[in-house]
N, C-alpha and C positions, 0 to 999 in steps of 0.2 A: 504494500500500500504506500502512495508516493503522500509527501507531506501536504501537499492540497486537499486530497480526496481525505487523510485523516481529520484537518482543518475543517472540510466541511462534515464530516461526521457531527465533528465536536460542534457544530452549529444548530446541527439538527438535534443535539440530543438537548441542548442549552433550551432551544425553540418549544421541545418535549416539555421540561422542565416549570417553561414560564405559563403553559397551556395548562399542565396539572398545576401549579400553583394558582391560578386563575380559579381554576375551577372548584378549589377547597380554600378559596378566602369567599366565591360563591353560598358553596358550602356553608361554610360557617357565619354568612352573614343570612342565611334563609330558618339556619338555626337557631340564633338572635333572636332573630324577627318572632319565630314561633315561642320560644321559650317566654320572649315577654309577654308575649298575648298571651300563653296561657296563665301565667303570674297575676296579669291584671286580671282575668276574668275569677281568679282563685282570690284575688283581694276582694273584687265585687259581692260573688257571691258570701265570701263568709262573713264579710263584715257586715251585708245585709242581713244575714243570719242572727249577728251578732245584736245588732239592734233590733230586731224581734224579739228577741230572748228579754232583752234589757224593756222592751215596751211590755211586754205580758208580766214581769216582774215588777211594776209600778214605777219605774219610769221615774225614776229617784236621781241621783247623783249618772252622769252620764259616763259612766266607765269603758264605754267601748273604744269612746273617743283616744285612748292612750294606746290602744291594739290600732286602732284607723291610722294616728300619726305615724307611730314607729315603724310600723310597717309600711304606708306610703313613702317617710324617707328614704326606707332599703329600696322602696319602687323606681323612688326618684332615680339611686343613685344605679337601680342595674340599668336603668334605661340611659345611664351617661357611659355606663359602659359598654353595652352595647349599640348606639345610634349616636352618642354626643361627640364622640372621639374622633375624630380624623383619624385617619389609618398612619403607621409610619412610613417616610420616605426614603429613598437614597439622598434626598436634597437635607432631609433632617440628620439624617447619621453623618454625613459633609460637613455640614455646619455644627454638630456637635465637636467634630474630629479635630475639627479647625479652629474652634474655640480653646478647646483642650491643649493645644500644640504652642499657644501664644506664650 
């Protein structure tokens, strides 16, 4: 094998490479997606739950309310982890590398 023809090998397997990676940041961004949705619709439903219980119980001191916040925090914060974040770049790890080097 002459050194072009291995060169181009090594292009197509690089070409391989960016295609599966491509396709498992897909992947993982459709996984996201679902995982939040079903999170929010599991906060819905229980805490609706939750304040039934609290209404048929006479509707006293509002206790759910500190299960509703704490939990929509953690809501808040998977949904910055998964959708708020810009993804990482080569232009980011650049600029890190270069900051570092001064």
């Amino acid at each position: 094998m002459y050194g072009h023809e291995r060169r181009q090998r090594h292009r197509d397997y690089e070409d391989t490479d960016e295609v599966v990676g491509e396709r498992e940041a897909a992947k993982r961004r459709v996984r996201a997606r679902r995982d939040f949705i079903s999170n929010v619709v599991a906060y819905v439903v229980i805490n609706a739950a939750l304040i039934v219980i609290w209404t048929l119980n006479g509707a006293g001191y509002f206790w759910p309310a500190w299960i509703i916040g704490i939990w929509g925090v953690i809501l808040v914060l998977h949904w910055w982890h998964s959708f708020g974040r810009r993804p990482m770049t080569e232009a980011d790890i650049d600029a890190e590398m270069n900051r570092h080097q001064r």
